[in-house]
Each structure stands twice: as structure tokens, then as C-alpha cells.
N, CA, C and O of each residue as an XYZ file, in Angstrom:
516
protein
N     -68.330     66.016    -41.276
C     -69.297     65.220    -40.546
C     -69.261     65.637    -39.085
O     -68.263     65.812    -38.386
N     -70.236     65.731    -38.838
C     -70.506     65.784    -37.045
C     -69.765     64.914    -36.228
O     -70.049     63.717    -36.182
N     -68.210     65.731    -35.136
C     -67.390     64.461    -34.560
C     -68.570     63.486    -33.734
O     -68.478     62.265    -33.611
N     -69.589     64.264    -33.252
C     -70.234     63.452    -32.236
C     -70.908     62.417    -32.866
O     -71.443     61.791    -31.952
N     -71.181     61.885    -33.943
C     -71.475     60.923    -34.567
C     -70.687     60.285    -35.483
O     -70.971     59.150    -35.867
N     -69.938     60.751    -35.793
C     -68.513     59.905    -36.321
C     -68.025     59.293    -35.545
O     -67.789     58.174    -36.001
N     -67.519     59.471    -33.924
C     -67.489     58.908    -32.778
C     -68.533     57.487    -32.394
O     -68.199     56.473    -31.781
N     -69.661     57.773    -32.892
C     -70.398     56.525    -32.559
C     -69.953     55.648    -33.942
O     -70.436     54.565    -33.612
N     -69.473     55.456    -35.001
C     -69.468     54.669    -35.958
C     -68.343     53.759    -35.447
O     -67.437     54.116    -34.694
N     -68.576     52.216    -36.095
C     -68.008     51.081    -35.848
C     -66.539     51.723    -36.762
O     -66.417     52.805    -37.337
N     -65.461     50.482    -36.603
C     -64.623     50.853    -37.026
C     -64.683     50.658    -38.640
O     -64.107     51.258    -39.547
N     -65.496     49.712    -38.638
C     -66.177     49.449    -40.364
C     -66.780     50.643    -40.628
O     -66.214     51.042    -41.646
N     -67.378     51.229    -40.391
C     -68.101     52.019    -40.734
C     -67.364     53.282    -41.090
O     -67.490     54.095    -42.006
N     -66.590     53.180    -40.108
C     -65.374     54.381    -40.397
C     -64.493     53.925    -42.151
O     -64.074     54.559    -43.119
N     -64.563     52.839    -41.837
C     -63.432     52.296    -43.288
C     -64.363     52.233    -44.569
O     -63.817     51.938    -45.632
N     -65.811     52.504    -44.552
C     -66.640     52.673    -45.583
C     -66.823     53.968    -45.771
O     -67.435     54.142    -46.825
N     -66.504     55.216    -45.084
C     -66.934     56.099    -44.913
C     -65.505     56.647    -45.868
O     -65.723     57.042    -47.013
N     -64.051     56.644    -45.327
C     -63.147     56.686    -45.977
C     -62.876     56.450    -47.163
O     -61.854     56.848    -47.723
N     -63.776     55.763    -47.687
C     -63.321     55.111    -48.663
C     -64.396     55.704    -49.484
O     -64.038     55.728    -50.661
N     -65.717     56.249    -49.289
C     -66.588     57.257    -50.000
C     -65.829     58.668    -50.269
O     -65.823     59.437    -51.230
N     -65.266     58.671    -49.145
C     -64.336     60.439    -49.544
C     -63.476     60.001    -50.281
O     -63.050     61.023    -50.818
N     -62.726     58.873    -50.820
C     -61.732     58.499    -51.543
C     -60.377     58.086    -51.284
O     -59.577     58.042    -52.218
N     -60.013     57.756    -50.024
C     -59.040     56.891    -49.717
C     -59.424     55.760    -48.085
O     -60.497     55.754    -47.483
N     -58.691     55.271    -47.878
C     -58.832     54.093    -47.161
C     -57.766     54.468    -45.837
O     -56.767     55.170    -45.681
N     -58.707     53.457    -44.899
C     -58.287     53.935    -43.676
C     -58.337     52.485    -42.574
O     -58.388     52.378    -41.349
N     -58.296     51.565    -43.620
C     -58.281     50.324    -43.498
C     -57.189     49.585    -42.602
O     -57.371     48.551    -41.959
N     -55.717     50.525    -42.718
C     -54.587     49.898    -41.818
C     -54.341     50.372    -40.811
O     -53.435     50.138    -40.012
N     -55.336     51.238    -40.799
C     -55.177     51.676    -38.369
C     -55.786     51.092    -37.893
O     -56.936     50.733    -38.146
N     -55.012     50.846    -36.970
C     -55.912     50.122    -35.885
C     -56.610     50.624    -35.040
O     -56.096     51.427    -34.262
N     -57.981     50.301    -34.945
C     -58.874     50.723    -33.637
C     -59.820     52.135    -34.479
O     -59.438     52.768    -35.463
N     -61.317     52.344    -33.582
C     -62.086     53.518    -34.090
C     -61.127     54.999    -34.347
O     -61.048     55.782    -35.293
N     -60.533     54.932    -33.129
C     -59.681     56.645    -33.066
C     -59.119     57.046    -34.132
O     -59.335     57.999    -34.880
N     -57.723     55.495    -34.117
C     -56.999     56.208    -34.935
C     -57.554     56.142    -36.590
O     -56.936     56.543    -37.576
N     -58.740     55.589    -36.552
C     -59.190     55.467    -37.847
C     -60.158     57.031    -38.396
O     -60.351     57.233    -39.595
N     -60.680     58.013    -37.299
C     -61.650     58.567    -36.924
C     -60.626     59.750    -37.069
O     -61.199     60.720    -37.566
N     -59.123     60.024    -36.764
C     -58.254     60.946    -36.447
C     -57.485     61.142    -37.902
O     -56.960     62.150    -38.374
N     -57.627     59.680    -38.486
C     -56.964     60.014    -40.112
C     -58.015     60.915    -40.745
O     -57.794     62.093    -41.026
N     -59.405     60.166    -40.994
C     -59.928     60.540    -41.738
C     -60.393     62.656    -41.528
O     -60.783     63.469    -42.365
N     -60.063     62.807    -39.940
C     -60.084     64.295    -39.719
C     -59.335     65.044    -40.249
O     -59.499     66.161    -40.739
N     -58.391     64.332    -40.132
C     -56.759     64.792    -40.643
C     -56.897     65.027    -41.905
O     -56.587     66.167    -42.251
N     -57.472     63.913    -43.165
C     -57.599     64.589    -44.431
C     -58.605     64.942    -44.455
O     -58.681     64.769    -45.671
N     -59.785     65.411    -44.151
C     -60.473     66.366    -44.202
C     -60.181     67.881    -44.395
O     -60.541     68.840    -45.079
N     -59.117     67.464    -43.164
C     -58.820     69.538    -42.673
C     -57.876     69.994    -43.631
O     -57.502     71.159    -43.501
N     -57.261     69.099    -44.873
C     -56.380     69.438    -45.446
C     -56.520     70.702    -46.536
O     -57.346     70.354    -47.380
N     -56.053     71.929    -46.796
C     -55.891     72.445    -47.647
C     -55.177     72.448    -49.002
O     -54.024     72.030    -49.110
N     -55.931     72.961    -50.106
C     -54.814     73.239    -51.424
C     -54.506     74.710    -51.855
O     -55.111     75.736    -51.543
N     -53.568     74.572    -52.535
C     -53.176     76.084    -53.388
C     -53.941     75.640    -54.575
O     -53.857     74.544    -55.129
N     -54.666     76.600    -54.876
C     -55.143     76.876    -56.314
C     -54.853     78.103    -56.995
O     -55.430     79.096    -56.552
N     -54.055     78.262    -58.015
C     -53.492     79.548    -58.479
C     -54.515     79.602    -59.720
O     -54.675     78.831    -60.666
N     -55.139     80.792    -59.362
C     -55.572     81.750    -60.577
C     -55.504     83.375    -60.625
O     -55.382     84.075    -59.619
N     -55.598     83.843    -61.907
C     -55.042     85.393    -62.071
C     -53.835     85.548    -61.102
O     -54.038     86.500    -60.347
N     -52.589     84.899    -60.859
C     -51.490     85.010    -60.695
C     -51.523     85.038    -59.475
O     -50.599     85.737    -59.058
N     -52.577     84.320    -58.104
C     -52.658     84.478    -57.157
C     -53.096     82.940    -56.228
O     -54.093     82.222    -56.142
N     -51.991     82.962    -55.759
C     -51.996     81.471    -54.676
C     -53.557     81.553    -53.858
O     -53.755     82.344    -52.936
N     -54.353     80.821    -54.251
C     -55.847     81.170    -53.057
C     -55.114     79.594    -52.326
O     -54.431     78.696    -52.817
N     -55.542     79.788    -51.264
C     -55.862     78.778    -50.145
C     -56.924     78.166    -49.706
O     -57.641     78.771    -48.910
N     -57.284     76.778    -50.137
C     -58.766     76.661    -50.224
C     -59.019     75.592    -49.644
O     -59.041     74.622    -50.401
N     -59.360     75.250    -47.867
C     -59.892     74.166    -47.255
C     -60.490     73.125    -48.536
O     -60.819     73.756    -49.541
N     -60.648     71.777    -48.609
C     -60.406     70.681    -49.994
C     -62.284     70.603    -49.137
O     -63.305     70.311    -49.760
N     -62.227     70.898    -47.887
C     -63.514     70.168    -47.263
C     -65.251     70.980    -47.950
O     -66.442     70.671    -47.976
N     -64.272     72.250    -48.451
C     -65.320     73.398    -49.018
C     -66.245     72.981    -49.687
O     -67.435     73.264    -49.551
N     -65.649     72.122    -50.631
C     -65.638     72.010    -52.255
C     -67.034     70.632    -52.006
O     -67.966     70.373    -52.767
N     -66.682     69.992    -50.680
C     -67.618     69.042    -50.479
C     -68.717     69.294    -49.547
O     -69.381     68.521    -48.857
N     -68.743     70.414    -49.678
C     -70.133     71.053    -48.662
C     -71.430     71.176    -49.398
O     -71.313     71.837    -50.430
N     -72.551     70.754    -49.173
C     -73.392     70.493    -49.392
C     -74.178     71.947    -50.534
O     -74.602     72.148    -51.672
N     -73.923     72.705    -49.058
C     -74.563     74.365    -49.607
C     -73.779     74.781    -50.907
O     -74.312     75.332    -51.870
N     -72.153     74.377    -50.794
C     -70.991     75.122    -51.685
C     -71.660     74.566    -53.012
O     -71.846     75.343    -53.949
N     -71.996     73.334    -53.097
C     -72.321     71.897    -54.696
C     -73.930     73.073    -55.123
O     -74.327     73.647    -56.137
N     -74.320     72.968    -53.978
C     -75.688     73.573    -54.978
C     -75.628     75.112    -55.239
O     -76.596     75.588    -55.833
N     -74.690     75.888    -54.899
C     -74.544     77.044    -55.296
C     -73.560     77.113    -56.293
O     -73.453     78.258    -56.732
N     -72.826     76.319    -56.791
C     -72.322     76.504    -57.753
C     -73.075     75.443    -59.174
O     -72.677     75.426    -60.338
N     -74.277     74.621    -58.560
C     -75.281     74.220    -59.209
C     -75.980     75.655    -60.199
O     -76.108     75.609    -61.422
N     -76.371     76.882    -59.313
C     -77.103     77.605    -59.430
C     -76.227     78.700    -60.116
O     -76.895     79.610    -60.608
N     -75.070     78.791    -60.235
C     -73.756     79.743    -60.815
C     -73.893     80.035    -62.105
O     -73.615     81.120    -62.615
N     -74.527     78.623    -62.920
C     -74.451     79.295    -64.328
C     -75.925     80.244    -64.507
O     -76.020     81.210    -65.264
N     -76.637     79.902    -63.933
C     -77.854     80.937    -64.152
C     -78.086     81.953    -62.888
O     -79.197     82.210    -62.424
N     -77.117     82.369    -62.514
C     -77.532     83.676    -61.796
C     -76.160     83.988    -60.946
O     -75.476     83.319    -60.172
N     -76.073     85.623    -61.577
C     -74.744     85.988    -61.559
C     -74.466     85.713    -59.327
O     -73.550     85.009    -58.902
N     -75.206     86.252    -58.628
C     -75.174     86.454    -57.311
C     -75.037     85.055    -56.788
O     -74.164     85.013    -55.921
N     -75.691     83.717    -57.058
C     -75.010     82.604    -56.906
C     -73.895     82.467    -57.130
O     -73.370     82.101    -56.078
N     -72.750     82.588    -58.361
C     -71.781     82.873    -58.536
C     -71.175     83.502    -57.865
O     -70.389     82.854    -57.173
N     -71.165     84.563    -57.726
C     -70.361     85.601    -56.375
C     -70.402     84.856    -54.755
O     -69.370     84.855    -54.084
N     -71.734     84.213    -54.200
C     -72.071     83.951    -53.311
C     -70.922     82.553    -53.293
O     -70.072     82.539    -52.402
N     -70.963     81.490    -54.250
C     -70.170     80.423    -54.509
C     -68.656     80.715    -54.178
O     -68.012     79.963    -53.447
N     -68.131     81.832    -54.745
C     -67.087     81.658    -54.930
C     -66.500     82.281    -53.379
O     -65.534     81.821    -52.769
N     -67.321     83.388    -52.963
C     -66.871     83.498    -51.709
C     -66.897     82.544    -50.550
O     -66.146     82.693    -49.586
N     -67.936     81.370    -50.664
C     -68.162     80.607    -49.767
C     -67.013     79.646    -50.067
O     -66.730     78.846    -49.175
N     -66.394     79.619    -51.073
C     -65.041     78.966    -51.101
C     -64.030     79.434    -51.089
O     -63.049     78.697    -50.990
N     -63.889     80.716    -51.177
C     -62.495     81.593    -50.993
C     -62.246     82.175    -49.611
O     -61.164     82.569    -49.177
N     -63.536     82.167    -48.928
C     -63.763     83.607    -47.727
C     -63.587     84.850    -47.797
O     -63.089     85.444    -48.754
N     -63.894     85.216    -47.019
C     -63.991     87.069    -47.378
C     -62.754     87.366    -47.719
O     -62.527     87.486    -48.923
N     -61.637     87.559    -46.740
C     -60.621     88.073    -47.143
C     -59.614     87.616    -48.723
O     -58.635     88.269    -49.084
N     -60.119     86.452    -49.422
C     -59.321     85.954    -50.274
C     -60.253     86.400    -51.359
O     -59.685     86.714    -52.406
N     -61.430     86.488    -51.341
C     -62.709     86.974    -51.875
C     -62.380     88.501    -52.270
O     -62.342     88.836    -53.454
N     -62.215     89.135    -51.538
C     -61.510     90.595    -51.585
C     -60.132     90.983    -52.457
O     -59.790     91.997    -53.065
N     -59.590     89.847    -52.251
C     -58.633     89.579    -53.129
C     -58.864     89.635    -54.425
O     -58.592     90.500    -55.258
N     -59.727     87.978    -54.550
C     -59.494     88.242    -56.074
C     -60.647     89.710    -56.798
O     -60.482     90.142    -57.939
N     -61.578     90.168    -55.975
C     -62.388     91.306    -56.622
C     -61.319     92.599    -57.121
O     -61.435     93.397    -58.052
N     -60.172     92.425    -56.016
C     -59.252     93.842    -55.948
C     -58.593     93.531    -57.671
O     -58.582     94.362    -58.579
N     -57.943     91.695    -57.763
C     -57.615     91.568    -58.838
C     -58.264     91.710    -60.482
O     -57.527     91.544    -61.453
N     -59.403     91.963    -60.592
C     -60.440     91.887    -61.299
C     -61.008     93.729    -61.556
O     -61.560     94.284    -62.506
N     -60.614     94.145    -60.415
C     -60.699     95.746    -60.948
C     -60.039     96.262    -61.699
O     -58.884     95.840    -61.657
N     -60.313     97.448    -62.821
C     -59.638     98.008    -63.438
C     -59.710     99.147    -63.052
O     -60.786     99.554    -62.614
N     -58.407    100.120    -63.115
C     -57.847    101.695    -62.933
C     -59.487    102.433    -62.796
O     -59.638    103.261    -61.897
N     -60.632    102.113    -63.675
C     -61.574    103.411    -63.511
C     -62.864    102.192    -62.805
O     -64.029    102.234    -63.202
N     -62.488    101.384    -61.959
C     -63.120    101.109    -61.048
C     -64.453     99.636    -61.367
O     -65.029     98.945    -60.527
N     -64.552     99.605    -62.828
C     -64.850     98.388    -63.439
C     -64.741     97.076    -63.307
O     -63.734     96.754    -63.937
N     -65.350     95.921    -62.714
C     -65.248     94.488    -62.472
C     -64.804     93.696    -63.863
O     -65.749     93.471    -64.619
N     -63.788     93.344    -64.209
C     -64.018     92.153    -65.198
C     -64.583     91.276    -65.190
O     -64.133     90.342    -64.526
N     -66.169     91.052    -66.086
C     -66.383     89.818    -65.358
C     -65.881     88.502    -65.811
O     -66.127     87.439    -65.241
N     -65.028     88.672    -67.070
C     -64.363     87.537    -68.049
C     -63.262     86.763    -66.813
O     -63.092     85.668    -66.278
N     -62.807     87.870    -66.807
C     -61.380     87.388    -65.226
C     -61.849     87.128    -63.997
O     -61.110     86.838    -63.056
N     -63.302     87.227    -63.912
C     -63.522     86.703    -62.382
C     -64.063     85.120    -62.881
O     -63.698     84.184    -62.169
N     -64.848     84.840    -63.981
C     -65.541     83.816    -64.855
C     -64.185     83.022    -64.911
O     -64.268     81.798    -64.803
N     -62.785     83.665    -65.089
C     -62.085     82.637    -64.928
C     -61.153     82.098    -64.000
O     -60.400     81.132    -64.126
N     -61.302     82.777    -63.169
C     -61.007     82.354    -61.607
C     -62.004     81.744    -61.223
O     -61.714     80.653    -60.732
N     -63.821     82.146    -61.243
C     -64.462     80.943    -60.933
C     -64.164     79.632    -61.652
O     -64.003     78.737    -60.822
N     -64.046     79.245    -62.802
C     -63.818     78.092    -63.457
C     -62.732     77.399    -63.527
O     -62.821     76.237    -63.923
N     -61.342     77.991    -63.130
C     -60.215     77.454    -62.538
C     -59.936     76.688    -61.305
O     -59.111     75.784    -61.175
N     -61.077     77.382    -60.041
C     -61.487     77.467    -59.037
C     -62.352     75.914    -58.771
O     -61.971     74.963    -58.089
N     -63.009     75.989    -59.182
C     -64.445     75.216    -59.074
C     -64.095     73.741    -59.779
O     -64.591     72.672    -59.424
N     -63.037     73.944    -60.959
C     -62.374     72.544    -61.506
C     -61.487     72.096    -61.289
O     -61.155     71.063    -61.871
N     -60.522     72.833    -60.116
C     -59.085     72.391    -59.657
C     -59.029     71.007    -59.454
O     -59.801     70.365    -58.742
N     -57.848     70.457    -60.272
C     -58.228     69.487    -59.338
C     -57.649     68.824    -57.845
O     -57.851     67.752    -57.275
N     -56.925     69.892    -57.567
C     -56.305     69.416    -56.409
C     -57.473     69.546    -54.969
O     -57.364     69.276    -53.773
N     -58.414     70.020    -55.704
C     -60.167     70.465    -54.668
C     -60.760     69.168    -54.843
O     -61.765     68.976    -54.159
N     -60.408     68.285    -55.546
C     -61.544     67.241    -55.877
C     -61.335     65.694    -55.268
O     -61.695     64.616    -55.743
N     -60.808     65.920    -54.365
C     -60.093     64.257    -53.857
C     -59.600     65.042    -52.463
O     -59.002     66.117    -52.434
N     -60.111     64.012    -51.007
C     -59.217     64.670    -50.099
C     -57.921     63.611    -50.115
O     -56.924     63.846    -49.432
């Protein structure tokens, strides 16, 4: 959320808002420190291990607007898929798992990337901040 308007919300508003992302923020006192939790689990990351590889995956990704409808669009079109999974891995982890997914004469699996996307995309440590 935009700090500059999270900043204007009452402290209720903050404790309804918390409680839509899935936990409560009900026992601080005052806008800040209510405004500073809920940043705090926002920014939190998880490990999601697939094809034998720790990815690191901001939890905030998974609730991005663009990320939901591109992986809306994943089962019918392979480049949504690719586009999805990088917008949740980033380039460099993205690179990763493609390097993992190559074979010796230069071939993509796409079974092993299909299941890093679907490991990926259902974690559930991605689904709750």
C-alpha cells in the first residue's frame, strides 16, 4: 500500500486493514506503531524450496495485483507463465531456476519448470503474511 496513505488511515482503519492481510494489529498502541507492524509483515520474506533450490520470495509478491492476474493467465499461455514466475522470483533467481531446468544439449524442461511454477505459486508459506 502507498505509505502516504496508509499514514492518513485512522488507527481503526489500520486494525481493519490488518486484519484483511490476515493478522491483527489490534494491541499497539497509537497509528505508528500500528502502521510500522503492519510494514514490518509486509516486507517479510519466505524460503520456498523447489528443484533442490532455496528461492527467496518477498510474501508481498504473491499479493500484487499484476503477479494474481498473471498467474490468472499462466495456464493458457506459456509467456504469462515465464513472465509470472519471474515477477516472483526476479531476474537473478529466475536465472537460476532456467540454469536448473537446462539439460547438457541445451534443452528447457518444461515438466521441471511446470513444477517449480506449481510448488512456487502454492507454497504455502507465500500465502499469509
Amino acid at each position: 500500500m502507498n505509505p502516504e496513505y496508509m499514514a492518513r488511515m485512522t488507527a481503526a482503519e489500520l486494525d481493519e486493514y490488518a486484519k484483511a492481510l490476515g493478522f491483527s494489529v489490534v494491541s499497539k498502541k497509537g497509528r505508528d506503531a500500528k502502521s510500522k507492524a503492519i510494514e514490518e509483515r509486509r516486507g517479510r520474506c519466505a524460503t520456498v524450496r523447489a528443484l533442490g533450490i532455496d528461492f527467496e520470495i518477498p510474501i508481498r509478491r504473491m499479493h500484487d495485483k499484476r503477479v494474481v492476474e498473471l498467474f490468472a493467465n499462466a495456464r493458457k499461455d506459456d509467456s504469462a507463465a515465464f513472465e509470472f514466475m519471474e515477477s516472483v522470483l526476479g531476474a537473478e533467481q529466475m536465472a537460476q531456476l532456467v540454469e536448473a531446468c537446462t539439460e547438457a544439449d541445451g534443452s528447457v524442461d518444461v515438466d521441471a519448470m511446470g513444477l517449480a511454477m506449481v510448488r512456487i505459486a502454492y507454497a504455502p508459506e507465500l500465502k499469509n503474511f
